[in-house]
N, C-alpha and C positions, 0 to 999 in steps of 0.2 A: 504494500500500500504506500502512495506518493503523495503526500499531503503538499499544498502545491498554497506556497505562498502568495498573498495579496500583497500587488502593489505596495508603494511605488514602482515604476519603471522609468529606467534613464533615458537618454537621449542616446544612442550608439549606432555603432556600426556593429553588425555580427557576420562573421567568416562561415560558411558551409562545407561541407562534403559534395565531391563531385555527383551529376546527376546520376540517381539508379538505371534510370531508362538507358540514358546513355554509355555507361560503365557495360551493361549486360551486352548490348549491340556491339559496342569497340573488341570488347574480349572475344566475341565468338566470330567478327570478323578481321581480327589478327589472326584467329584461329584458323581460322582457313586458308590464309595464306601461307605461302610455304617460305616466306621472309620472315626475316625478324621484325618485331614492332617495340616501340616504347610508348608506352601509354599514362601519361602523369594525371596525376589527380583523381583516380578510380577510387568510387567508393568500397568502404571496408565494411560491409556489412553481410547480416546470416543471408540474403537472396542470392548476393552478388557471388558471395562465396560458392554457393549453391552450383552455380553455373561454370566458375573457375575450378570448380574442385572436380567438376565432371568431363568439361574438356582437359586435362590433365591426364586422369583415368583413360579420353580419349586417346592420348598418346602425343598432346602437346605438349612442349614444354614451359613450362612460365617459372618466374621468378619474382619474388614477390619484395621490392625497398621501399624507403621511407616515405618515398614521394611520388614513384612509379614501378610500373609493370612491367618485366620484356617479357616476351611472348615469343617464341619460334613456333610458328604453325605446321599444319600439317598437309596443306592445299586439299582439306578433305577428306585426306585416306586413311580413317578412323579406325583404331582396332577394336575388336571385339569386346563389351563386359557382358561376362556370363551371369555375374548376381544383378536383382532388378535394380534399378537406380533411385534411390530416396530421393526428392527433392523438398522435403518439408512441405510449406506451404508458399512457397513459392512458383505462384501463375506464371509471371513472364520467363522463370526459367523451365518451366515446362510445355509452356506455347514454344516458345523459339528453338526449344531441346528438340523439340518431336520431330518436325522439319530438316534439324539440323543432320540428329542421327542415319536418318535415311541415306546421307551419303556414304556412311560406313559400311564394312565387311559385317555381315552376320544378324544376333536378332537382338534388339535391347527392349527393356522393361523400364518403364519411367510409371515412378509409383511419390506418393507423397504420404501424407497427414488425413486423420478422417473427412479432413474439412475440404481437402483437394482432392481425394474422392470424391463428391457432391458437384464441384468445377465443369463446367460442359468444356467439350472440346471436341465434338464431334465434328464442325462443321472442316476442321484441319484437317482430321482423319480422311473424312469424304472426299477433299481435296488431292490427300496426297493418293487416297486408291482409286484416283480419276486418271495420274499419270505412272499409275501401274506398283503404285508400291505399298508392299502388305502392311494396312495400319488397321489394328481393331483395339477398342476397348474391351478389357477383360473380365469385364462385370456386365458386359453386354450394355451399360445405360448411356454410353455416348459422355463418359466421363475417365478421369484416369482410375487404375492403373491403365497404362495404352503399351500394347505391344509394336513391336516396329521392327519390317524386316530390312535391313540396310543395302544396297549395291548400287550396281551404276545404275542414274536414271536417266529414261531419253529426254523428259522432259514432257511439255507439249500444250494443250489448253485446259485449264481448270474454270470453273466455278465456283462460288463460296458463297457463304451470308456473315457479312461482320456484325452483323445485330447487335452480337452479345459481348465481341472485342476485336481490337483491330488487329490484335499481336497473331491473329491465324495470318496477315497473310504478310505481315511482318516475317514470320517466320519461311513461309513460300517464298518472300524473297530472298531474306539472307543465301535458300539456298539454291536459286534459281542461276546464277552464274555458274554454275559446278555442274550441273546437268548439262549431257549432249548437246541438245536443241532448243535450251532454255526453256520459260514459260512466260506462255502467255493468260493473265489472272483478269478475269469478270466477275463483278461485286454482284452480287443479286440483290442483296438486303444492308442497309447500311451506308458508308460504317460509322461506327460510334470514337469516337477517340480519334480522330483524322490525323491531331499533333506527331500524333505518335509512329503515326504512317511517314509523315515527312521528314523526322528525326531517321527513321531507318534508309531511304531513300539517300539524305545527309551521309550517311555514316557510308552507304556503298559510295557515293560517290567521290566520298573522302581517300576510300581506297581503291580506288579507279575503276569501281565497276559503272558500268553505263546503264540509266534506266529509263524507258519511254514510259509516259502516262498520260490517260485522257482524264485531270483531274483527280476523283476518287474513286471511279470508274470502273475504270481497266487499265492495266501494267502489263508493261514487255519484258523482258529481262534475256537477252541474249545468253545462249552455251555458250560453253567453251570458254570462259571470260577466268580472268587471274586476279586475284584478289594481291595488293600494292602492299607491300609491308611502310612502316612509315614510322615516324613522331607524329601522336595526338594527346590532345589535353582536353580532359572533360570539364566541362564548365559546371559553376553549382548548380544545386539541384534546385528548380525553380517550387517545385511540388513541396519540400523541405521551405521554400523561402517564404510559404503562406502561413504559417506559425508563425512565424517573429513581424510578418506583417500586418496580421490580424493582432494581436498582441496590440502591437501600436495602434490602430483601427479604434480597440473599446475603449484604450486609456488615453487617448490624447498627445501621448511622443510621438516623438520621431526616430525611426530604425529604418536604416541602409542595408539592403544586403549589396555587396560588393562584386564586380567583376560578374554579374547579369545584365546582358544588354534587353530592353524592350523588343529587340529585333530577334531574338533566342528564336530555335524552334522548338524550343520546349512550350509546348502551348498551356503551359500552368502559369507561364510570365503575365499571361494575360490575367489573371488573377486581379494585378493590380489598378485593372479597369474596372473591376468590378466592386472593388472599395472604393473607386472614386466616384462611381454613380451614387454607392448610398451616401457620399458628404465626404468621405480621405482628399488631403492633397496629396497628388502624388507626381515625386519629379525624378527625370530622370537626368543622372547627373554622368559624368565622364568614368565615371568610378563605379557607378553603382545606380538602384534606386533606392527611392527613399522615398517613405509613406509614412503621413502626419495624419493622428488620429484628430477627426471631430465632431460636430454632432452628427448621428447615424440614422438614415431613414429605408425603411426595406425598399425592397424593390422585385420586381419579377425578369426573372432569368433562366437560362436557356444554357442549361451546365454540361450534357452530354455530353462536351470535347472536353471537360477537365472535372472527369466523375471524380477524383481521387480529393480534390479539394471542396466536395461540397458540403462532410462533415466541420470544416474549416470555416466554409461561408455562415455551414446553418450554427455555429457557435458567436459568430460576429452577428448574426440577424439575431443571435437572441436578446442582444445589449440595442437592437434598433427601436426605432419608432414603426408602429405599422407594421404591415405585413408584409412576411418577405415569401414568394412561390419560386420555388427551384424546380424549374422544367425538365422532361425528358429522361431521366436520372434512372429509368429501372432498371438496369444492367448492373446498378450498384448490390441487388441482390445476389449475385455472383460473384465479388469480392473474399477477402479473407474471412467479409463474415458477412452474415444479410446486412450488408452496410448500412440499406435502405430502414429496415426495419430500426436496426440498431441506436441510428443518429434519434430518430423517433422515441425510442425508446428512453435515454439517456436525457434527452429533452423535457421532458415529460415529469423524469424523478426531482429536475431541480426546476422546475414552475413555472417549465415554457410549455406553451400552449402548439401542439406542433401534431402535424394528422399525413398521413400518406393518402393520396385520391389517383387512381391508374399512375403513371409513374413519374408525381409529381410528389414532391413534399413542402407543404404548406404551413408554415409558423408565425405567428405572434410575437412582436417583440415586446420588452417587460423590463421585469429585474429577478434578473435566473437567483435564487438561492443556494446555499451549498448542499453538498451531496458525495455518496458514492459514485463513482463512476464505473458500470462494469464496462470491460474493453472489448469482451470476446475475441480476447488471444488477437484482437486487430491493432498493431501499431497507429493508424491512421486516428482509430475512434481515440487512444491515448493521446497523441501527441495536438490533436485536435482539442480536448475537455482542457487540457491543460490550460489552454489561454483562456478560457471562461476564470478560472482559478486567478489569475492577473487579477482580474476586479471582482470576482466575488469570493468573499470567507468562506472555507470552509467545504472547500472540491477539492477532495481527493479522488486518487486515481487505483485503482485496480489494476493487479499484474501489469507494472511499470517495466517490467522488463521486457513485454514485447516490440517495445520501440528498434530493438535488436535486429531487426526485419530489415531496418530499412536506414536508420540512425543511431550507431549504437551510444553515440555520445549526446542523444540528446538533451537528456536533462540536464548535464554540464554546461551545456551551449545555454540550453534553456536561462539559465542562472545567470549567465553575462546581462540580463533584461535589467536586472533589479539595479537598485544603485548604492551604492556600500554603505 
């Protein structure tokens, strides 16, 4: 239990860890290359690890120092793991694993936590056994554990529904350069999360893979293509940077995170447009931005591209005026935990008035009271209640150490807010 200090809070600057999305992408596409790479500013957390630890197993080599990564990949030609592969509860290393493994020799087992059991992931699977490769869920429900048989693939034309997450076809791409004939990808339904799509996109083109696209569409992605070994530096994580922003939002300072430009493609940057509709000033300076808390008035918005921060927002809407409606958002139920249900939940025990209608979540703003906060084993729902705790007595948090997921320093960081 995190019993989570009231204000004051200073005026500062706070330093981040490099972005998770980004960290996971960079790692598995140095990994493909059969160059070395150096990768600075990789986050150090249980997901990222997750990912590093199993291409590894795959037979890359990585090195892990104080500031960065080298990587020697393997342009692909993964060897065999006979045990299934744990991946905790980590989605985006098991969306982008399942794609990934298919280029290797033999048959792998990507398994998790009970809660990623529950995880859909079928619409991948269906994808990759469009271009011929054996992928089944082994509980039959179109969720992990997922078997996967690995060889050469020709490649060819898929279909998918991103509905539920963008990272199925995120992962189609990472591995669409390595296939013979490459692929060519047609969205049926979707997608949710677009940022996310263009961050991977980024990160191929970073290593010289070439990608055509009509939009959010449909993708090409040429065979035969060589992934560039290189120096890259992950920038912070913008997702991480809506805590210390929100923070400032209920109490009135002012916090910079540093070294985020407005122009990121982390489309969680955009965050900071949406405190400035309810009343934040927010500037963006040479160095960083910087968002001044002031009066707060809800507002209705349209969060589907940035599901990961809307426990964040509906904490900030709960210190507003009026009603705040967050749009489009049910995919949050397939999160590390019914996110949707959760924020609701949570809401609720400390005296905001807050209701789920089809997949919108609808709140009251007030004056939230203190409370327990259960996290369900969800880093977000923690690191999220936290900054209710800023200005009101008496929120504590529950199982504090899931923040591990994704920030394992965060409460430390946390702690730079206050003023000595």
């Amino acid at each position: 239990m995190k019993e989570i200090k009231a204000g004051p809070i200073r005026n500062t600057a706070i330093s981040l860890p490099g972005s998770k999305s980004y960290t996971h992408r960079l790692l598995i596409a140095a990994s493909l290359s059969e160059d070395k790479s150096r990768i600075y500013n990789c986050l150090d957390s249980e997901d990222t690890n997750y990912t590093l630890q199993v291409l590894m197993k795959l037979g890359v080599s990585a090195e892990k120092n104080a500031d960065y990564i080298d990587i020697k990949g393997t342009g692909g030609h993964f060897r065999a793991i006979e045990d299934p592969i744990d991946l905790g509860n980590s989605g985006t290393s098991m969306r982008l694993l399942t794609g990934i493994v298919a280029l290797g020799q033999g048959g792998y087992v990507l398994t998790g936590t009970d809660r990623m059991k529950q995880r859909p992931i079928h619409p991948l699977l269906n994808a990759l056994a469009q271009i011929g490769v054996e992928a089944a869920s082994l509980n039959g429900d179109g969720c992990p554990p997922v078997s996967i048989r690995g060889g050469k693939i020709a490649g060819g034309a898929v279909r998918i529904d991103l509905s539920v997450s963008s990272q199925y076809l995120s992962s189609l791409l990472l591995m669409a350069p390595l296939t013979k004939n490459g692929l060519e990808v047609e969205v049926e339904k979707g997608p949710v999360s677009k940022p996310y799509i263009d961050m991977t996109v980024d990160v191929l083109n970073r290593f010289g893979i070439q990608v055509e696209r009509d939009g959010y569409q449909s993708f090409w992605v040429q065979g035969g293509q060589s992934y560039r070994g290189g120096k890259y530096i992950v920038e912070p994580d913008a997702s991480q940077a809506s805590y210390f922003w929100a923070a400032a939002a209920i109490s009135g300072a002012s916090v910079k995170i540093p070294n985020i430009p407005l122009t990121s493609l982390q489309g969680d940057v955009r965050f900071v447009h949406v405190l400035e509709r309810m009343g934040c000033r927010v500037t963006e300076e040479k160095d960083g931005i910087t968002v001044t808390g002031k009066t707060l008035a809800g507002i209705d918005v349209d969060m589907s591209d940035m599901p990961d921060l809307v426990p964040t927002l509906a904490v900030v809407a709960a210190f507003a005026e009026g009603r705040t409606i967050i749009r489009n958002v049910g995919h949050l139920r397939d999160k590390e935990s019914d996110r949707l249900g959760a924020v609701r939940n949570e809401l609720n025990k400390i005296g905001v008035s807050a209701k789920i209608e089809a997949n919108n979540l609808i709140l009251s703003g007030g004056t939230p009271t203190g409370g327990e906060i259960e996290t369900y084993n969800d880093h977000r729902m923690a690191m999220s209640f936290a900054v209710a705790g800023v200005r009101t007595p008496g929120i504590s948090i529950r199982n504090e150490g899931c923040v591990a997921k994704s920030f394992p320093k965060f409460w430390q960081v946390f702690s730079e807010l206050y003023a000595s």
